[in-house]
C-alpha positions as CSV (number, residue, x, y, z in Angstrom):
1,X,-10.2,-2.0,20.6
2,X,-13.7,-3.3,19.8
3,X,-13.0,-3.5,16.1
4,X,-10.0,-5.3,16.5
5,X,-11.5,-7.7,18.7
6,X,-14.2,-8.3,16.1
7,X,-11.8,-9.2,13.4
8,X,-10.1,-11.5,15.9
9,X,-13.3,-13.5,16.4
10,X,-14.1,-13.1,12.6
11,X,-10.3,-14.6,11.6
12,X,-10.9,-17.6,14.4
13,X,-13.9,-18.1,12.6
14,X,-12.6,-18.3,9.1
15,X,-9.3,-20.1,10.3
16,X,-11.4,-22.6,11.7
17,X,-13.4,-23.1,7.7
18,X,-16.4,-20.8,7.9
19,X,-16.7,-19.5,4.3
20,X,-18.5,-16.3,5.4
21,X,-16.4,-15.5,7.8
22,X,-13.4,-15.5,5.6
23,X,-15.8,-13.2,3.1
24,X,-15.6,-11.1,5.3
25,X,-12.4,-10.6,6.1
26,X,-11.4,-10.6,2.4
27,X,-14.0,-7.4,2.1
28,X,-12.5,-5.9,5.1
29,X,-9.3,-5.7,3.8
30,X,-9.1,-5.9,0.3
31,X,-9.1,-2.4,-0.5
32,X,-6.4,-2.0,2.1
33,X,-4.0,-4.4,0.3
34,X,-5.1,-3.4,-2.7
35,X,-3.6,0.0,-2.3
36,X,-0.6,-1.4,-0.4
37,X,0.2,-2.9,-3.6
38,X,-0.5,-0.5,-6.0
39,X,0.9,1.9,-4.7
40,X,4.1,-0.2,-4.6
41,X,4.1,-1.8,-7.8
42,X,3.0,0.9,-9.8
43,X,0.4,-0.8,-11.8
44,X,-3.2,-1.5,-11.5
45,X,-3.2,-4.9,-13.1
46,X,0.3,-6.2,-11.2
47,X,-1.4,-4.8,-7.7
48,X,-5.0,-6.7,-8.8
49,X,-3.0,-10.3,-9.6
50,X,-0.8,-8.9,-6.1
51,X,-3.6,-9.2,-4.2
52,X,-5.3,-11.8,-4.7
53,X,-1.6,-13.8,-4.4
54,X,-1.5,-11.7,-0.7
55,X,-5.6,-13.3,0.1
56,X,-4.4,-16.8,-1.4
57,X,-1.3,-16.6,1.4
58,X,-3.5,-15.2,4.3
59,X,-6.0,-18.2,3.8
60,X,-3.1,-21.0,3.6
61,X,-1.3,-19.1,6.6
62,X,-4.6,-18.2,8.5
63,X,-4.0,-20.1,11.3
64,X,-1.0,-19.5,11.9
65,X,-1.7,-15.4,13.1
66,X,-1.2,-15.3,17.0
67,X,-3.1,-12.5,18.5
68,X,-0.8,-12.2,21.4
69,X,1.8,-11.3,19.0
70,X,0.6,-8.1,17.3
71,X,-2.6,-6.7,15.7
72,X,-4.1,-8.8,12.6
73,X,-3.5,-5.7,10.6
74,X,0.5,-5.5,11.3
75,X,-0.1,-9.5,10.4
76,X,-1.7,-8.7,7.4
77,X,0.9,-6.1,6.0
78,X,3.7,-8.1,6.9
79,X,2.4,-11.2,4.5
80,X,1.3,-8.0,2.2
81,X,5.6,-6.4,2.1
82,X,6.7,-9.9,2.0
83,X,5.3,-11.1,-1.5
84,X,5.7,-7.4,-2.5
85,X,9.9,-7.8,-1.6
86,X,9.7,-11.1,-3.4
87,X,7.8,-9.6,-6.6
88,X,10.1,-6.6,-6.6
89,X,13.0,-9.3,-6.7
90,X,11.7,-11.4,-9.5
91,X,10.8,-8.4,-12.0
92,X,13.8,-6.2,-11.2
93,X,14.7,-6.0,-15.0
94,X,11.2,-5.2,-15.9
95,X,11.1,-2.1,-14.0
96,X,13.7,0.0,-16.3
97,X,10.7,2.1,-17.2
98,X,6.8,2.7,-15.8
99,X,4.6,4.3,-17.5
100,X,3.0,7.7,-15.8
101,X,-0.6,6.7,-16.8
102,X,-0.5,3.1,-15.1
103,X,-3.4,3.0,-13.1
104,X,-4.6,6.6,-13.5
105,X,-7.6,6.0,-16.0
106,X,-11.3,7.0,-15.1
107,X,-12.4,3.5,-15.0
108,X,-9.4,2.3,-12.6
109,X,-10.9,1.0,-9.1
110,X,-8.0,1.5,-7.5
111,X,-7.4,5.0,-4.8
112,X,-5.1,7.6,-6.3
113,X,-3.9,10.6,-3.9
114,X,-6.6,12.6,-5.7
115,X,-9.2,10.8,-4.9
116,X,-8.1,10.4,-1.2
117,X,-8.5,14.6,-1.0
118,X,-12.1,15.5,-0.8
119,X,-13.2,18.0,-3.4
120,X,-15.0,20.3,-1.4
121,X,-16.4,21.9,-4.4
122,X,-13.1,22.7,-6.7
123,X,-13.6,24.3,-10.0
124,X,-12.4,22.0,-12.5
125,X,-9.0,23.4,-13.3
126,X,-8.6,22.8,-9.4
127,X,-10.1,19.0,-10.0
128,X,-7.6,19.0,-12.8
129,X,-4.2,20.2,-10.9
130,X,-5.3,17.8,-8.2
131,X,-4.6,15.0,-10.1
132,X,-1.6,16.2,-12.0
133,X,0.0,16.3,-9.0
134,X,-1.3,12.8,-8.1
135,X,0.3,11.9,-10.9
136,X,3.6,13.3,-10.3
137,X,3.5,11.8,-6.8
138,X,2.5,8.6,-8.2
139,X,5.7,8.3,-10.7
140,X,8.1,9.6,-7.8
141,X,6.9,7.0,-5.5
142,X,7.8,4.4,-8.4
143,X,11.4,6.0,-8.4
144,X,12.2,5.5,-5.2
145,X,14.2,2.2,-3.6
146,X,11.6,-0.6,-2.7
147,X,13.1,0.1,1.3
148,X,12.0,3.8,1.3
149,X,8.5,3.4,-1.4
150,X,7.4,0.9,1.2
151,X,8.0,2.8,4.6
152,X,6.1,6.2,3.0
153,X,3.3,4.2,1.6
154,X,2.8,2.7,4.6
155,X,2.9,6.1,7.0
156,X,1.8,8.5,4.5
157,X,-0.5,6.3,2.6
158,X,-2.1,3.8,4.8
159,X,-1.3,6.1,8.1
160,X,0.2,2.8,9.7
161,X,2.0,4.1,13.0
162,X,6.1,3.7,13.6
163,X,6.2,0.4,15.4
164,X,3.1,-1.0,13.8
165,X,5.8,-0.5,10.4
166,X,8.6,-1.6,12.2
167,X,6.7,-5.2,13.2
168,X,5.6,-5.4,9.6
169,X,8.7,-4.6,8.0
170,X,11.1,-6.9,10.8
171,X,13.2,-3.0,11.3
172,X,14.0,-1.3,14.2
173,X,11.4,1.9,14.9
174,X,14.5,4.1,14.4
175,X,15.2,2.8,10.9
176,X,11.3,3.1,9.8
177,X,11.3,6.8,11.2
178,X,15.1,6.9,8.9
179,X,13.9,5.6,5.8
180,X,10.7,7.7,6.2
181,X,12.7,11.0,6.3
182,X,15.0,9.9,3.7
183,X,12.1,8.2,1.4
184,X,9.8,12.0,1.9
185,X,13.3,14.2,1.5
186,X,14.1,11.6,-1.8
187,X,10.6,12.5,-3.3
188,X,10.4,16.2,-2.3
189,X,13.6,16.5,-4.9
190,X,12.1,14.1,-7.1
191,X,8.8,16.2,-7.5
192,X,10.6,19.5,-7.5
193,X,12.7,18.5,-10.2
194,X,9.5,16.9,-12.6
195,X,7.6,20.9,-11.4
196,X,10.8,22.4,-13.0
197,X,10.7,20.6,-16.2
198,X,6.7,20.9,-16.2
199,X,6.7,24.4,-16.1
């Protein structure tokens, strides 16, 4: 409660032009969105130009976020699926294929599902099969339809909770919890299917 309160006081601040406020929200967040659209897109370079179009749209539309109305988070991702639905919409011909190493190079900033699981010490094979699988989840996630990607990457990925998803994505709490059973059953056959032909 206290955080959020903060960043309330910290957006009034930048909403009302102070520079170092809006700084700081921009480093607050930017690893969030970042993710959100990365993991959406599918590409380190798309989800880089992504966000900085989802920080050029929070700043125009700063003052327009009502607290009364939800938590500046839920705000945020909102803005965040909104330019992702319209991008999706825009380069539906380009997606016909995606590569499996977008966005899994060493020198990528961006936070794969490997990186997310401590190591706790794992031999390097372990290190290894860790991000195999990464991988795998990576390219299933990008196989998926845009409705069910977006509800498991915001449950699975960015542990949102049901009606936080539900206000960002303008759905009933019953379809989130729907498309999030359908999106995890989708990529449970997905990944079975790509172990199969792996081993």
């Amino acid at each position: 409660m206290e955080d959020a309160q903060v960043v309330n006081l910290i957006v009034r601040r930048a909403a009302g032009g102070d520079s170092l406020a809006w700084e700081d929200l921009v480093h607050r967040f930017n690893r969030r969105i970042y993710n959100i659209c990365y993991r959406f897109s599918g590409s380190a370079e798309h989800a880089d130009d992504l966000t900085q179009e989802v920080f050029i749209k929070m700043y125009k539309t700063l003052s327009t976020y009502d607290v009364e109305r939800g938590a500046f988070m839920t705000w945020v991702t909102t803005i965040t699926r909104n330019l992702l639905v319209d991008h999706f919409r825009k380069s539906k011909q380009d997606r016909a294929t995606d590569s499996i190493d977008a966005g899994t190079s060493p020198e990528d900033d961006s936070l794969t599902l490997a990186d997310q699981l401590e190591d706790g010490g794992l031999r390097p094979d372990e290190v290894q099969t860790k991000r195999q699988i990464a991988e795998m989840v990576h390219e299933g996630l990008q196989k998926l339809s845009p409705e069910l990607r977006e509800a498991l990457i915001l449950r699975d990925l960015q542990d949102m909770d049901y009606r936080e998803i539900a206000t960002a994505l303008k759905v009933p709490e019953g379809t989130v919890k729907s498309r999030i059973n359908r999106g995890r059953a989708e990529l449970a056959r997905l990944l079975s299917r790509t172990y199969k032909q792996v081993i």
